[in-house]
N, CA, C and O atoms as a printed pandas DataFrame, in Angstrom:
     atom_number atom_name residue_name chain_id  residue_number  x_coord  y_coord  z_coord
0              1         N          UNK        A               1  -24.069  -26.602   24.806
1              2        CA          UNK        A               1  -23.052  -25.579   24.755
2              3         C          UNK        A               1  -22.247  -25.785   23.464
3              4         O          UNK        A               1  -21.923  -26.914   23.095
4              5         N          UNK        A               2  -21.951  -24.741   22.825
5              6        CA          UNK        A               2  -21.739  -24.904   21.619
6              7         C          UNK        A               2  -20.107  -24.079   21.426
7              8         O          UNK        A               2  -20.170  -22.861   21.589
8              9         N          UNK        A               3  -18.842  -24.589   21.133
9             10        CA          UNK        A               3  -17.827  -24.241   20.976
10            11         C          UNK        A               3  -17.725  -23.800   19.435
11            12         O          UNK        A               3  -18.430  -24.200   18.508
12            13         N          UNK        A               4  -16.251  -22.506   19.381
13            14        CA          UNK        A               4  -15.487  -22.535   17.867
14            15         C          UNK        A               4  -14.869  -23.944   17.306
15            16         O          UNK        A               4  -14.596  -24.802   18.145
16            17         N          UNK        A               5  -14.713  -24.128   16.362
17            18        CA          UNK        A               5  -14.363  -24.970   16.127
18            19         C          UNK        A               5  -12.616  -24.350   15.726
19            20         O          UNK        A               5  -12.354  -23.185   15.428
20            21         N          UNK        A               6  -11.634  -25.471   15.827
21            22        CA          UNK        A               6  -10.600  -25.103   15.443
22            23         C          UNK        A               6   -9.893  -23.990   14.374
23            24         O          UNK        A               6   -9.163  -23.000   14.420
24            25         N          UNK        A               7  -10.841  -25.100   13.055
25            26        CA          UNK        A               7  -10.658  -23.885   12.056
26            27         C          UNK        A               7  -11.672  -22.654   11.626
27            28         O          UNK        A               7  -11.763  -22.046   10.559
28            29         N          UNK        A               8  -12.287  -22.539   12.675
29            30        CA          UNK        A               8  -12.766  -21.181   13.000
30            31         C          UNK        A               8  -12.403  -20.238   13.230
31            32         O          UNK        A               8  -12.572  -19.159   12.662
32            33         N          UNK        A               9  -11.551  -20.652   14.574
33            34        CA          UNK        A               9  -10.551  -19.718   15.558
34            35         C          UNK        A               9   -9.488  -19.631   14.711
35            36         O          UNK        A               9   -8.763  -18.765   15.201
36            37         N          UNK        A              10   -8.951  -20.082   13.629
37            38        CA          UNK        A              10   -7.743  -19.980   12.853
38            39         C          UNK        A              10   -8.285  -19.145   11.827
39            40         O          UNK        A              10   -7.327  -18.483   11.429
40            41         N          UNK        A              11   -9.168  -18.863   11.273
41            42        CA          UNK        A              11   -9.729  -18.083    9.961
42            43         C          UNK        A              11  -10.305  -17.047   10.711
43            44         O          UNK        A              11  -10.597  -16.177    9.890
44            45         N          UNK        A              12  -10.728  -16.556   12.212
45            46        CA          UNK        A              12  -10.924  -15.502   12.613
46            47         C          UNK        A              12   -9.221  -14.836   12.819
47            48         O          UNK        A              12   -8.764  -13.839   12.260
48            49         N          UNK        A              13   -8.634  -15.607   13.639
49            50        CA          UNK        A              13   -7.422  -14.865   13.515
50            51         C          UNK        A              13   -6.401  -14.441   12.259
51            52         O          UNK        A              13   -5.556  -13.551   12.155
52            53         N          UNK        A              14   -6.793  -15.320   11.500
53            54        CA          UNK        A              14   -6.125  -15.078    9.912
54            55         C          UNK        A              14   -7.021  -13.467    9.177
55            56         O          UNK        A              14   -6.528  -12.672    8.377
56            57         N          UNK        A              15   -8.647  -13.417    9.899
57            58        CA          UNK        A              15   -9.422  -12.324    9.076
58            59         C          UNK        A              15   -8.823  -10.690    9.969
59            60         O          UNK        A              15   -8.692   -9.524    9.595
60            61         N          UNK        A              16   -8.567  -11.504   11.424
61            62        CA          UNK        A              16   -7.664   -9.757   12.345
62            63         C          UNK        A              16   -6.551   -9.968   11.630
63            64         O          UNK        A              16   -6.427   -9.188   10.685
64            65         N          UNK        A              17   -5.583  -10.870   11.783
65            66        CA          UNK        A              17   -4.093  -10.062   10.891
66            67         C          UNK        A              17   -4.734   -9.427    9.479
67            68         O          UNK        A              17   -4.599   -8.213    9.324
68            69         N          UNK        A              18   -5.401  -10.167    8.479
69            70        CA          UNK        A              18   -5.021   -9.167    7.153
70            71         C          UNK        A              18   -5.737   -8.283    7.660
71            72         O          UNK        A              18   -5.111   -7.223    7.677
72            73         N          UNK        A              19   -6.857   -8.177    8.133
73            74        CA          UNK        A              19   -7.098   -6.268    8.278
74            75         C          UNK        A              19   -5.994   -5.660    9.267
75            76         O          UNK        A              19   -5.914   -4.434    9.200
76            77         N          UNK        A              20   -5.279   -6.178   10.015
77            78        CA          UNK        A              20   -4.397   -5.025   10.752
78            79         C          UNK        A              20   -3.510   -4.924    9.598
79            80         O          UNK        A              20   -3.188   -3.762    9.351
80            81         N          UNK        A              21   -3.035   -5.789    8.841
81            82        CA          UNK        A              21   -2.098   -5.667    7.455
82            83         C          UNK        A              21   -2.762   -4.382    6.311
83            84         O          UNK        A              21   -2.089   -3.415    5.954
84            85         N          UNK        A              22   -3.722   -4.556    6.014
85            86        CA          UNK        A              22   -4.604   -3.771    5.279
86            87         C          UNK        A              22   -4.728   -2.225    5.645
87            88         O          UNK        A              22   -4.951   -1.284    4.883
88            89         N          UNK        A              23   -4.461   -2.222    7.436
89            90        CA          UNK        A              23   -4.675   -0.435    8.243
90            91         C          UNK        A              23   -3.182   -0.288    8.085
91            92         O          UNK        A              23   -2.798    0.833    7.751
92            93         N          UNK        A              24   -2.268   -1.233    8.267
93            94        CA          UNK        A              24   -0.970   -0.822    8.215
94            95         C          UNK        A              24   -0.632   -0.244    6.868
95            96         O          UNK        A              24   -0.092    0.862    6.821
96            97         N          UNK        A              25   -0.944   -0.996    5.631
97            98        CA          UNK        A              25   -0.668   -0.716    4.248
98            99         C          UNK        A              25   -1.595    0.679    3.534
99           100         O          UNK        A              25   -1.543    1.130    2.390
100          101         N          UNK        A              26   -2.207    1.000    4.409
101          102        CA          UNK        A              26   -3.355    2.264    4.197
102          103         C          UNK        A              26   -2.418    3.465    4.500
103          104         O          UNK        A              26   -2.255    4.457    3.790
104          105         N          UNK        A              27   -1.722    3.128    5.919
105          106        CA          UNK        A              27   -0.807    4.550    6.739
106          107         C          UNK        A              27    0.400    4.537    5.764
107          108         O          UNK        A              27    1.369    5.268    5.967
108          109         N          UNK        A              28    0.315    3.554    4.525
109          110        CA          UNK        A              28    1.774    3.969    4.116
110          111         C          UNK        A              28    1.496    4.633    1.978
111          112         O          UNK        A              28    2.269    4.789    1.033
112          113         N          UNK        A              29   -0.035    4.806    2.183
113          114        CA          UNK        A              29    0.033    5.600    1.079
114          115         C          UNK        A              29    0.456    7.174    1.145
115          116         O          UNK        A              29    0.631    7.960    2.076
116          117         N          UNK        A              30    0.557    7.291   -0.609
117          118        CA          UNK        A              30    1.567    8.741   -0.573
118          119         C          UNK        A              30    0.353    9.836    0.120
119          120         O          UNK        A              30    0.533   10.733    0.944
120          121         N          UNK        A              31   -0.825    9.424   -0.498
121          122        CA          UNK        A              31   -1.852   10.151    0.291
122          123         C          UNK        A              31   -1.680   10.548    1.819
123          124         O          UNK        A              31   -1.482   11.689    2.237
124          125         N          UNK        A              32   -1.742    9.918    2.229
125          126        CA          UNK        A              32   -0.901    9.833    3.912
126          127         C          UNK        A              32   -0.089   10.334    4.282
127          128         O          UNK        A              32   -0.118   11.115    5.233
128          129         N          UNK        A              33    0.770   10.060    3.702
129          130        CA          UNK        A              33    2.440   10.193    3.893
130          131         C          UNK        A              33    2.768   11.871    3.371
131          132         O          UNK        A              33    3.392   12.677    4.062
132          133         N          UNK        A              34    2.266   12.123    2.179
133          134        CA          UNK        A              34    2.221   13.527    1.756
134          135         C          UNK        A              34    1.350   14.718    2.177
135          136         O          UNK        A              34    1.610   15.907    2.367
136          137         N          UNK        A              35    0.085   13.897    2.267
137          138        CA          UNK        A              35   -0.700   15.151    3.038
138          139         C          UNK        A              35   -1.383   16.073    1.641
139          140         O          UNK        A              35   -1.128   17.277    1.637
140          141         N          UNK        A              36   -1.895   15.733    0.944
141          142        CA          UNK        A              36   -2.204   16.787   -0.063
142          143         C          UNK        A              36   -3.569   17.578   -0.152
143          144         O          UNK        A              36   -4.699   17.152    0.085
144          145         N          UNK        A              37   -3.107   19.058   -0.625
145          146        CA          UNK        A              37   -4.522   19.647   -0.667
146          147         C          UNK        A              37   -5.487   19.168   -1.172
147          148         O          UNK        A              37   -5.239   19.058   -2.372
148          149         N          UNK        A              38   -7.024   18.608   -0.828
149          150        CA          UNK        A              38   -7.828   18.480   -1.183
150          151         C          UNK        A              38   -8.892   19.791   -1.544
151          152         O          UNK        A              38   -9.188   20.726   -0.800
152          153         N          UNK        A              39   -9.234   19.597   -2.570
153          154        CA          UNK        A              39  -10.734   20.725   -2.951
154          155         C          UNK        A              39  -11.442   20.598   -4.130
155          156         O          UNK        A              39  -11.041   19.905   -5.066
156          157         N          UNK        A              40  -12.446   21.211   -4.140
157          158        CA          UNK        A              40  -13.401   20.871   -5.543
158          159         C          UNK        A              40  -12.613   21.943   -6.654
159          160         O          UNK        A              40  -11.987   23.002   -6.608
160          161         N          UNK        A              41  -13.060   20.977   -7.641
161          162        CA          UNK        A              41  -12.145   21.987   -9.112
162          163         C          UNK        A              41  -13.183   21.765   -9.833
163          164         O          UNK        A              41  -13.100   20.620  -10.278
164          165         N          UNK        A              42  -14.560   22.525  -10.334
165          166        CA          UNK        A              42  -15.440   22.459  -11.039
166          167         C          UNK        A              42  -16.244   21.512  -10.591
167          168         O          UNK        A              42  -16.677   21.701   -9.455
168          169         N          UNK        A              43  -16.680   20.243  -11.310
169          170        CA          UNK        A              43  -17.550   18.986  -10.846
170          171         C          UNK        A              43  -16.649   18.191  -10.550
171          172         O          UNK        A              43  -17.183   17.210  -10.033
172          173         N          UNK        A              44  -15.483   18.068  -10.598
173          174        CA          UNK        A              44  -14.292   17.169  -10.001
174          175         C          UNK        A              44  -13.743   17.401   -8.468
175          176         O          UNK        A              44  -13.851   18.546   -8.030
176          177         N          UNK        A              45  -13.302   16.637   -7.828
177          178        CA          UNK        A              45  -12.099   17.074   -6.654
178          179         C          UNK        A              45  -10.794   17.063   -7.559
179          180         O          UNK        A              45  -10.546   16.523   -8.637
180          181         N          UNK        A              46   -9.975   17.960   -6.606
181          182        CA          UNK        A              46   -8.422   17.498   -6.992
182          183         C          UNK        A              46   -7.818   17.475   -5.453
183          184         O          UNK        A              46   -8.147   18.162   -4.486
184          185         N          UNK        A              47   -6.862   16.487   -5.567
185          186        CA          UNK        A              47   -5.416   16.212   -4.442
186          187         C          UNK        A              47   -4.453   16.846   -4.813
187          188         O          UNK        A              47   -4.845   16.987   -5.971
188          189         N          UNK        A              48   -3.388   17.416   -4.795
189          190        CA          UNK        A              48   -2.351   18.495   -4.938
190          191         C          UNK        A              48   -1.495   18.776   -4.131
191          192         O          UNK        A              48   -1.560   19.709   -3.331
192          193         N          UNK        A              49   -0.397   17.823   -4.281
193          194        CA          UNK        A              49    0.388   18.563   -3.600
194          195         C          UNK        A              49    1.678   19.208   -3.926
195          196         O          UNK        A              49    2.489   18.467   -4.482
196          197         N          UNK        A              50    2.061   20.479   -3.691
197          198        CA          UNK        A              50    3.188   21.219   -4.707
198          199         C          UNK        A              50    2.261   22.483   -4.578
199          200         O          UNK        A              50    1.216   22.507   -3.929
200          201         N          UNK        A              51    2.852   23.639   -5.366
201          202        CA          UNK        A              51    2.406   24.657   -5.231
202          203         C          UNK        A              51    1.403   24.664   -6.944
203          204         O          UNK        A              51    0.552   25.550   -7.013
204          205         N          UNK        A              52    1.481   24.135   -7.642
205          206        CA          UNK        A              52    0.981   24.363   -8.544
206          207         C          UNK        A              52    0.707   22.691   -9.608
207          208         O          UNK        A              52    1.460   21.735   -9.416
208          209         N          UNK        A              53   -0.440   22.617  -10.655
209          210        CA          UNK        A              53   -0.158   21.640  -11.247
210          211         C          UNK        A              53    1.388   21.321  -12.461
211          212         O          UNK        A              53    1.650   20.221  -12.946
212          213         N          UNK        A              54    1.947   22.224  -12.627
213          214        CA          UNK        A              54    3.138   21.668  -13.317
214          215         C          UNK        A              54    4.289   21.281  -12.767
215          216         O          UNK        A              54    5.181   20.532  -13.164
216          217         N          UNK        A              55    4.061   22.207  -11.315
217          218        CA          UNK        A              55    5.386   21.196  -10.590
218          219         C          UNK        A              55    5.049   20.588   -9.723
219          220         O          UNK        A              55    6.011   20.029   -9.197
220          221         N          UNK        A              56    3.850   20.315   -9.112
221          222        CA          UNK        A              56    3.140   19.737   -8.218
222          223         C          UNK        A              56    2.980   18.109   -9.137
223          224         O          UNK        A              56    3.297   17.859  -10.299
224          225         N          UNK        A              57    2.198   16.959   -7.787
225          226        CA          UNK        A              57    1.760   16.364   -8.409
226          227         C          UNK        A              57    0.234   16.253   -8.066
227          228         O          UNK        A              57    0.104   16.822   -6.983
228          229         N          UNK        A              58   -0.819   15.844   -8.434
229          230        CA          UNK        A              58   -2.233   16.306   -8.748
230          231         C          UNK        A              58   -2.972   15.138   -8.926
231          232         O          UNK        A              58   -2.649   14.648  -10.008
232          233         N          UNK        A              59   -3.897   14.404   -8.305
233          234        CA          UNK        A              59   -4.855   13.707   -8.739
234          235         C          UNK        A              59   -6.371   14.213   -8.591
235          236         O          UNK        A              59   -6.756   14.901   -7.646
236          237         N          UNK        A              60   -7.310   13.710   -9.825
237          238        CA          UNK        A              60   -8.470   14.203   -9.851
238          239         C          UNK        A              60  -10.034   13.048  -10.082
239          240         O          UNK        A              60   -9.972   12.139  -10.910
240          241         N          UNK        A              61  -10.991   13.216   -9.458
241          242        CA          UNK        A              61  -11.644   12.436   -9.036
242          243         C          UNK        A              61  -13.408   12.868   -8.833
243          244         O          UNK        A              61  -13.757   14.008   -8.529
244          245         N          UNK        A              62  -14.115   12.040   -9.003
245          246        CA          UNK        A              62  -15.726   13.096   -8.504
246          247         C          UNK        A              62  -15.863   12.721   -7.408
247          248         O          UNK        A              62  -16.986   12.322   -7.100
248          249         N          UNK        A              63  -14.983   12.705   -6.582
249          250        CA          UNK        A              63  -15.010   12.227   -5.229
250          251         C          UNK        A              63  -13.740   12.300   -4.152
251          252         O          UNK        A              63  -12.600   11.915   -4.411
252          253         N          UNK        A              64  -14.083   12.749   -3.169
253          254        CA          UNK        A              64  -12.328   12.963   -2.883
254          255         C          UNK        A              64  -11.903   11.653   -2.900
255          256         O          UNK        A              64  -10.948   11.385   -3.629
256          257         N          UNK        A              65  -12.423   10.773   -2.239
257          258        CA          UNK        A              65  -11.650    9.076   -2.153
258          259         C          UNK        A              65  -10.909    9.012   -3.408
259          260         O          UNK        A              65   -9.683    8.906   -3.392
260          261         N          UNK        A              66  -11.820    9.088   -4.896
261          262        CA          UNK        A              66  -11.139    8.683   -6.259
262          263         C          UNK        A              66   -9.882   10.071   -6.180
263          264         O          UNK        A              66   -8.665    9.929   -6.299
264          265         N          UNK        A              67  -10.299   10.792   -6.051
265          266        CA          UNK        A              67   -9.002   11.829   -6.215
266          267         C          UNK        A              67   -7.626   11.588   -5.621
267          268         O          UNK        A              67   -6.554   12.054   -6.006
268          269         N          UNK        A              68   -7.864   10.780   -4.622
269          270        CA          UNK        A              68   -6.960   10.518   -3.614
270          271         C          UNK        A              68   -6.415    9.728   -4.363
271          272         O          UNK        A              68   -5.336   10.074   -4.844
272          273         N          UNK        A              69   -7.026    8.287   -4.745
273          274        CA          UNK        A              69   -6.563    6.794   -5.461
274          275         C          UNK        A              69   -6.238    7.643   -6.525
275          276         O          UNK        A              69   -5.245    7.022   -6.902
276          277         N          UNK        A              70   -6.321    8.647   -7.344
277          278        CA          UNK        A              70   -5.925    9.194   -8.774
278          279         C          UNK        A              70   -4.290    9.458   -7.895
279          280         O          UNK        A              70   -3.353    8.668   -7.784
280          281         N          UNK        A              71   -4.421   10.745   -7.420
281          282        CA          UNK        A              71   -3.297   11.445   -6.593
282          283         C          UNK        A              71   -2.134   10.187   -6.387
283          284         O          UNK        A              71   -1.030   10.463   -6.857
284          285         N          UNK        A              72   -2.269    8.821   -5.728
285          286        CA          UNK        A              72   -1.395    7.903   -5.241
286          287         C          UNK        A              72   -0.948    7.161   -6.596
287          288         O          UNK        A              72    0.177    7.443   -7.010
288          289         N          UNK        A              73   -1.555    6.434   -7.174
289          290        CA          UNK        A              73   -1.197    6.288   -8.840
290          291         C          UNK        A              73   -0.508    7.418   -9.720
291          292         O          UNK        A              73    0.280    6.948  -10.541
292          293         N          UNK        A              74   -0.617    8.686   -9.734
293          294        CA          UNK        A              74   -0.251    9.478  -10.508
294          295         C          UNK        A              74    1.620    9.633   -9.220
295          296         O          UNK        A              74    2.732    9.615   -9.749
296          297         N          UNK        A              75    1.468    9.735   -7.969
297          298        CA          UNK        A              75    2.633    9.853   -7.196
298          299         C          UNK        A              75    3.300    8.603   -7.208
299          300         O          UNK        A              75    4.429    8.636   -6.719
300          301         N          UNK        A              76    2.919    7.548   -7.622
301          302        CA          UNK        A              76    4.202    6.458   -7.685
302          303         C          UNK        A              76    4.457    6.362   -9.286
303          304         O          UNK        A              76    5.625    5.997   -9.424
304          305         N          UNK        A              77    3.914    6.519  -10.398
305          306        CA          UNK        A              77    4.149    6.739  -11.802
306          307         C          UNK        A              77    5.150    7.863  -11.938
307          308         O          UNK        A              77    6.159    7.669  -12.617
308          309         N          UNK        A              78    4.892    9.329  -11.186
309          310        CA          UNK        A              78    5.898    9.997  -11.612
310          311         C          UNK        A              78    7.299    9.982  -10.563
311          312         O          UNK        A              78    8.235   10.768  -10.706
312          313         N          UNK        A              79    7.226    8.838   -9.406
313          314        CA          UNK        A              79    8.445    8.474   -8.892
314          315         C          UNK        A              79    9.164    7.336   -9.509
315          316         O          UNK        A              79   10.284    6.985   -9.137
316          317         N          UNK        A              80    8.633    6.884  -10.263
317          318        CA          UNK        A              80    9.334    5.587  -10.992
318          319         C          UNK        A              80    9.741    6.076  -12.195
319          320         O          UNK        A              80   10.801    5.641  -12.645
320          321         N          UNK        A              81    8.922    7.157  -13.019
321          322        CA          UNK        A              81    9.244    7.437  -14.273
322          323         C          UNK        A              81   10.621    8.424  -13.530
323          324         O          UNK        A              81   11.441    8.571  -14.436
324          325         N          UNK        A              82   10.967    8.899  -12.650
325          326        CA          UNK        A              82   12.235    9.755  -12.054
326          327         C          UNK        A              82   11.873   10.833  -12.282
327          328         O          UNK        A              82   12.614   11.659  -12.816
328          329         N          UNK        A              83   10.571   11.100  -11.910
329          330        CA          UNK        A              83   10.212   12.686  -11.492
330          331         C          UNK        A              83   10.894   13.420  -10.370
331          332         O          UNK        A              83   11.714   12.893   -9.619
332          333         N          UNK        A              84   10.475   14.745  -10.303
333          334        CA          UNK        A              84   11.379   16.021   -9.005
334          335         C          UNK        A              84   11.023   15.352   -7.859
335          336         O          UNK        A              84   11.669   15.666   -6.859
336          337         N          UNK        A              85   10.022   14.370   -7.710
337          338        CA          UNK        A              85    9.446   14.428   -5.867
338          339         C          UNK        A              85   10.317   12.921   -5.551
339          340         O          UNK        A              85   10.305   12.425   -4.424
């Protein structure tokens, strides 16, 4: 009969917290949190949210995932630089 070993059971429970850390830190991108239109724009996606790209903010991607990661980088750059949103 073959048991975990101590530091087994300590590096499995160390591998569930960072992924529940990792789903928690996921629900708190702007992606998430904002909700933005997704759709294809030529061979690209774009994320968008605002009514338009000049007052909106906009990420673009060949993929929605990258559009999204564009969209969340481009939404904390223009909240730090002291953009409208």
């Amino acid at each position: 009969m073959s048991y975990a070993s101590e530091q087994g059971v300590l590096n499995a429970q160390w591998n569930a917290a960072e992924m529940a850390f990792q789903a928690e830190r996921a629900k708190c991108s702007p992606h998430v949190l904002m909700r933005p239109r997704s759709f294809p724009d030529g061979n690209m996606w774009c994320a968008l949210y605002g009514e338009n790209l000049q007052e909106g903010v906009a990420g673009f991607g060949k993929t929605p995932e990258r559009a999204v990661a564009d969209f969340d980088k481009n939404w904390r750059e223009q909240t730090l630089a002291g953009g409208t949103t």
